[in-house]
C-alpha positions as CSV (number, residue, x, y, z in Angstrom):
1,X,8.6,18.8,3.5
2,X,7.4,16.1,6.1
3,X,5.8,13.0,4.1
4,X,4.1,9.8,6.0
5,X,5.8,7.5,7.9
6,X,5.0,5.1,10.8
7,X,3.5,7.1,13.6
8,X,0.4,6.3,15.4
9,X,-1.7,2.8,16.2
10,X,-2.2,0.1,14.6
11,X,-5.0,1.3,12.6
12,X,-2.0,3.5,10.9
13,X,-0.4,0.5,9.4
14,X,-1.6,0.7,6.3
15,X,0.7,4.0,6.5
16,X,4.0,2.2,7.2
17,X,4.3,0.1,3.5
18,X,4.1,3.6,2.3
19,X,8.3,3.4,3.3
20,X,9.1,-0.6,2.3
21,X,7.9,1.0,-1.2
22,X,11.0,3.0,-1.8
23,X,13.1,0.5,-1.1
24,X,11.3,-2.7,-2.6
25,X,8.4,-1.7,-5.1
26,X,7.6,-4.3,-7.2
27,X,7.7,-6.6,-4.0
28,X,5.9,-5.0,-0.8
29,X,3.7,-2.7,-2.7
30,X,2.6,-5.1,-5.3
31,X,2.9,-8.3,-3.2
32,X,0.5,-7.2,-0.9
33,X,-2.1,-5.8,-3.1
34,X,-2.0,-8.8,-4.7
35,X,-2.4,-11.0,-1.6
36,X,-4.9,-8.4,-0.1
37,X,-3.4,-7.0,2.4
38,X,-2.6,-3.2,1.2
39,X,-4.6,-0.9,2.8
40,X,-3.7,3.0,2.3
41,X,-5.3,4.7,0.0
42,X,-4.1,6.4,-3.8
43,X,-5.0,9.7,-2.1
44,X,-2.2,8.9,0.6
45,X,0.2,7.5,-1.4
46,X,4.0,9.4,-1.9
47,X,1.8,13.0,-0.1
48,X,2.3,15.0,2.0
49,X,-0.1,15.8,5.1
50,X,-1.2,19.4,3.8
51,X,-2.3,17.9,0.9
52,X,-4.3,14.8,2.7
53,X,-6.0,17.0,5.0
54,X,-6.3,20.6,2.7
55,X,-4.2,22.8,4.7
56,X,-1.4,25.4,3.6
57,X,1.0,23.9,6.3
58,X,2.8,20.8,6.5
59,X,2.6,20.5,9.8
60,X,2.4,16.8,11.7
61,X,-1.5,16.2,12.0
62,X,-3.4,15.6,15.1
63,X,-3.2,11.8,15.9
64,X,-5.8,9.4,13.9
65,X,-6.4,12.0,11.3
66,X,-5.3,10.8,8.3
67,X,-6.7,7.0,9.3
68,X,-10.5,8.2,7.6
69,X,-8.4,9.3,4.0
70,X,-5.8,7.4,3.8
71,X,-6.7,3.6,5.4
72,X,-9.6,1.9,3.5
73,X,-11.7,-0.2,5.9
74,X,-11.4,-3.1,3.1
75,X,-8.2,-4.3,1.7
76,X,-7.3,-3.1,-1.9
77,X,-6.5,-5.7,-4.5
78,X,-4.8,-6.1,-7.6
79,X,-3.2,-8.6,-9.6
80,X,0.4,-8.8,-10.6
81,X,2.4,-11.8,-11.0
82,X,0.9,-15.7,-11.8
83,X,3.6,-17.0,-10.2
84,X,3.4,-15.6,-6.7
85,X,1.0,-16.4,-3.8
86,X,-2.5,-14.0,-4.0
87,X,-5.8,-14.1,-2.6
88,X,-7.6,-14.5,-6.2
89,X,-6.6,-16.2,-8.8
90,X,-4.0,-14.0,-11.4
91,X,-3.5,-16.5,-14.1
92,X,-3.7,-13.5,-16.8
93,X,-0.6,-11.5,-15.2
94,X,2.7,-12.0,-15.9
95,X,5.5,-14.0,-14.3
96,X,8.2,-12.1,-12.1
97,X,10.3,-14.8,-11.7
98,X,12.1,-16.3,-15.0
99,X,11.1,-20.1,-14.1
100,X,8.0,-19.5,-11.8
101,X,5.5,-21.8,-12.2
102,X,2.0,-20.7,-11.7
103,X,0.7,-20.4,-7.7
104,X,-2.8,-21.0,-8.7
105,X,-3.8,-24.4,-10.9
């Protein structure tokens, strides 16, 4: 079963965190939602390409076709941790680090 991975332009970023994820969760994936940065989509996330596009085969899609369902044209947000850096403030979340101190005042 083929699942996303870097392939394509720029514009197919977004797709690329999809693999830091497995190895790093709580940072890349959260980190970068929480600084704004995350782009691909729920719908995209931990799929495979017959189920982003709707077909019975898994076969590699033509190039820039999953950029329309799985790259939002805005970044995604959410908050996670006070203590790290983030593009709003996240005073309500939790700390990850024992002894953080809060990133926003």
């Amino acid at each position: 079963m083929k699942s996303l991975n870097c392939i394509g332009s720029m514009y197919q970023f977004c797709l690329c965190l999809e693999a830091r994820e497995k190895s790093f969760p709580h940072i890349s994936v959260n980190l970068t939602l929480q600084l704004g940065e995350w782009y691909l989509t729920s719908k995209c996330k931990s799929s495979t390409f017959a189920k982003i596009l709707g077909k019975k085969t898994d076969e590699s899609p033509e190039f820039g076709a999953l950029i329309e369902p799985c790259c939002s044209a805005q970044p995604l947000f959410k908050c996670y941790y006070s203590d790290k850096p983030s593009k709003k403030p996240c005073k309500d979340s939790p700390k990850i680090d024992k002894a953080g101190k809060p990133f926003w005042k």
